[in-house]
C-alpha positions as CSV (number, residue, x, y, z in Angstrom):
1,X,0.0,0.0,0.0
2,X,2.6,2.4,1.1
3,X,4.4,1.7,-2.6
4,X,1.4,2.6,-4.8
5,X,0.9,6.2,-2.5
6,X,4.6,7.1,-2.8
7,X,3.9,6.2,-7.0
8,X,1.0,8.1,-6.9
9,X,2.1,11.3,-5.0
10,X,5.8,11.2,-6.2
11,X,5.3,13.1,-9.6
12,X,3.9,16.1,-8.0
13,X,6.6,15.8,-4.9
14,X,4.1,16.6,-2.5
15,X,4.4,14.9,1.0
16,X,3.0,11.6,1.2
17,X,0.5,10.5,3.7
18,X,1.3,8.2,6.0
19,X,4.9,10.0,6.3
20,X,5.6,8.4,9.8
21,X,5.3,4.9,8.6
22,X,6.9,5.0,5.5
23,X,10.3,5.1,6.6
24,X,10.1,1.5,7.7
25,X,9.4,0.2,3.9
26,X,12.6,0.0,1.9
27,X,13.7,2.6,-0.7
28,X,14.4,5.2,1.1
29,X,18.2,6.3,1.0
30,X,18.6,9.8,0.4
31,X,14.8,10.9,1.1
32,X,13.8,12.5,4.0
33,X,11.2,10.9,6.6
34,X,9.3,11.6,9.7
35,X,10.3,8.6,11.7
36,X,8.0,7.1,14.6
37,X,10.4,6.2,17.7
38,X,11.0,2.6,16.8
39,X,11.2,3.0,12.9
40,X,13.7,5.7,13.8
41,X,17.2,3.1,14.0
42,X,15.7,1.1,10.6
43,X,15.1,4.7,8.6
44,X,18.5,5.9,9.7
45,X,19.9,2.2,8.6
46,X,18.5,2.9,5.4
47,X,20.2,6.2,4.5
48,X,17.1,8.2,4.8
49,X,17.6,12.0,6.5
50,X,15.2,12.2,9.4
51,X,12.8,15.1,10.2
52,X,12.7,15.6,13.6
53,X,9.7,15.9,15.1
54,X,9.8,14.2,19.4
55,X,7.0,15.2,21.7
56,X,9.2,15.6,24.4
57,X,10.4,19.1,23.0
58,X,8.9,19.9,19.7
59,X,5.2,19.7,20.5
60,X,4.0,23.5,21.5
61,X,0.6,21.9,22.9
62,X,2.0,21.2,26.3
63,X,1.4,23.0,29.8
64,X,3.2,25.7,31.2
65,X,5.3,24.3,34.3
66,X,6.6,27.8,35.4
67,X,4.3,30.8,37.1
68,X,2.8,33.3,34.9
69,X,4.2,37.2,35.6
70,X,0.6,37.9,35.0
71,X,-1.3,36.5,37.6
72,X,-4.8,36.2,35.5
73,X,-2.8,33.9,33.1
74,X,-2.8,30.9,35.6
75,X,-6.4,29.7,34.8
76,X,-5.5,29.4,31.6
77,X,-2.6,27.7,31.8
78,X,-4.4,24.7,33.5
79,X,-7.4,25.0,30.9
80,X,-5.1,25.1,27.9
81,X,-2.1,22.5,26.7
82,X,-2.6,18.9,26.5
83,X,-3.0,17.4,30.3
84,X,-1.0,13.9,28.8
85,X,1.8,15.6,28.4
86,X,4.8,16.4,30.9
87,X,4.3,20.3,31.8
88,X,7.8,21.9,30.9
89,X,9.4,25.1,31.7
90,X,10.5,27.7,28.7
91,X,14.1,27.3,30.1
92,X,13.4,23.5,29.7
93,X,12.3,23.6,26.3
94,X,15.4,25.8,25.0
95,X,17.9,23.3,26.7
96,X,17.8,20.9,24.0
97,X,20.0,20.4,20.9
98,X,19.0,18.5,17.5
99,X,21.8,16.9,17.5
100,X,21.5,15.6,20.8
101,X,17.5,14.3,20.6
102,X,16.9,10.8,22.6
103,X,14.5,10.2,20.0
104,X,16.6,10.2,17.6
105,X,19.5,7.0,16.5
106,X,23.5,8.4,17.0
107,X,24.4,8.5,13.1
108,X,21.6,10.0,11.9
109,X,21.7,12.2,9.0
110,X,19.1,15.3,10.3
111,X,17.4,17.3,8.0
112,X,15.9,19.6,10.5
113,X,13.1,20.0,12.7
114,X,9.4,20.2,12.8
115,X,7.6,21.5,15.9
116,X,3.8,20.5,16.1
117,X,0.9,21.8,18.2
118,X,-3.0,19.6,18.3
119,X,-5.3,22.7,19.1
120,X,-7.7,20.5,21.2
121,X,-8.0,22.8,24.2
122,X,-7.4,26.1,21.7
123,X,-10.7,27.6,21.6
124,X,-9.4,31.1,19.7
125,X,-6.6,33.3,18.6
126,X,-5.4,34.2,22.4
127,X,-4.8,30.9,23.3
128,X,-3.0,29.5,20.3
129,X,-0.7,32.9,20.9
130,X,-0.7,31.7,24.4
131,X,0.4,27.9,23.5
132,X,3.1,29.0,21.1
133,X,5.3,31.9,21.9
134,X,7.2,32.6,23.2
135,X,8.4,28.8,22.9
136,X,8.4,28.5,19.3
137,X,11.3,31.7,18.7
138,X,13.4,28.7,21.1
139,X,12.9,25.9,18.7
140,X,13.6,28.1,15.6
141,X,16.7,29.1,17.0
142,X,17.9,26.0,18.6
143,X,16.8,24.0,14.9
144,X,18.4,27.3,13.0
145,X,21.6,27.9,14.7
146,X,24.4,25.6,14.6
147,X,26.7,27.4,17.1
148,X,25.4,26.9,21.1
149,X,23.2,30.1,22.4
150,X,22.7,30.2,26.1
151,X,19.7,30.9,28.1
152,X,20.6,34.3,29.1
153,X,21.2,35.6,25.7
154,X,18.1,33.8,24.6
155,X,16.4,35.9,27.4
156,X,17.5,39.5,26.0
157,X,16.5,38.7,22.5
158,X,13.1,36.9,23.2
159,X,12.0,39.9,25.6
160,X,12.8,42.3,23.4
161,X,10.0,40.8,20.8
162,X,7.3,41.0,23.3
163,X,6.0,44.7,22.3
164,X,6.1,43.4,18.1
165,X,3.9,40.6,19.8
166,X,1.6,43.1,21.2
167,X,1.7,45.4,18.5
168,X,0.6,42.6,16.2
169,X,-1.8,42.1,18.3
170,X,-0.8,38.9,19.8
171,X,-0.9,39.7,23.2
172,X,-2.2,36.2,25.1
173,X,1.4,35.3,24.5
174,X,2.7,33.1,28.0
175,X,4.3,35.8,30.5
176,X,6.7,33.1,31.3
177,X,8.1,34.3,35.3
178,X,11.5,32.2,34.5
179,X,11.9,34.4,30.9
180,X,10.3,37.9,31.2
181,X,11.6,38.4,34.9
């Protein structure tokens, strides 16, 4: 099955569905793939460049584990963010390295990143704001910049995009209490 959709798709070079499972069929050396976990080692084996894409950093939908500078934020950070998932800091979330994912096999060839976000518990424009910045500047420059950035330089810069945020008029971004300090 997954041969006939790559025939039918390939022409066109759009993505394939089923993406995640393909990179356990054969064929694969030199494409790129969005590996599940445990095709991950056989996709790698293969020669295939992996898109990176683990829940335990790259999925925006989680809950806030820090305080809120803004007190009236706290409600909704136990309403929105998926409740299965590990609450994590924004100083968790921009301690991690591509190269250096559990997730992902020693050897692999990584052809970048992909951060996701299930809008479940989004019910408007303030809370998907609220779900994905200021986290998502952190993955774009941990996934963008091959030399190491530190946490107090990521600070400085990601503060000083809060009033663009509000002038845009994103403003249910996440006071994080451990970033905007």
């Amino acid at each position: 099955m997954l041969g006939r959709r790559r025939r039918r798709v390939r022409p066109g070079r759009r993505a394939r569905p089923g993406a995640r499972r393909v990179s356990a069929a054969a064929g694969h050396r030199g494409r790129v793939v969005r590996p599940l976990p445990e095709d991950a080692p056989r996709a790698v084996a293969a020669g295939a460049w992996v898109l990176a894409s683990p829940s335990s950093v790259l999925y925006l939908d989680r809950r806030y584990a820090e305080d809120s500078t803004l007190p009236a934020q706290s409600a909704r950070r136990e309403r929105v963010g998926m409740a299965v998932y590990t609450p994590r800091t924004c100083r968790e979330l921009f301690g991690w390295r591509p190269d250096a994912l559990p997730e992902i096999p020693a050897g692999a060839r990584l052809a970048g990143v992909e951060a996701a976000i299930w809008c479940e518990s989004v019910t408007g424009f303030d809370d998907l704001a609220f779900l994905l910045l200021p986290r998502l500047p952190a993955i774009a420059e941990k996934a963008w910049t091959p030399e190491p950035t530190t946490w107090a330089d990521y600070r400085v810069r990601v503060s000083a995009q809060a009033a663009l945020w509000e002038r845009l008029g994103w403003g249910g971004y996440y006071r994080s209490a451990e970033l905007f300090a």
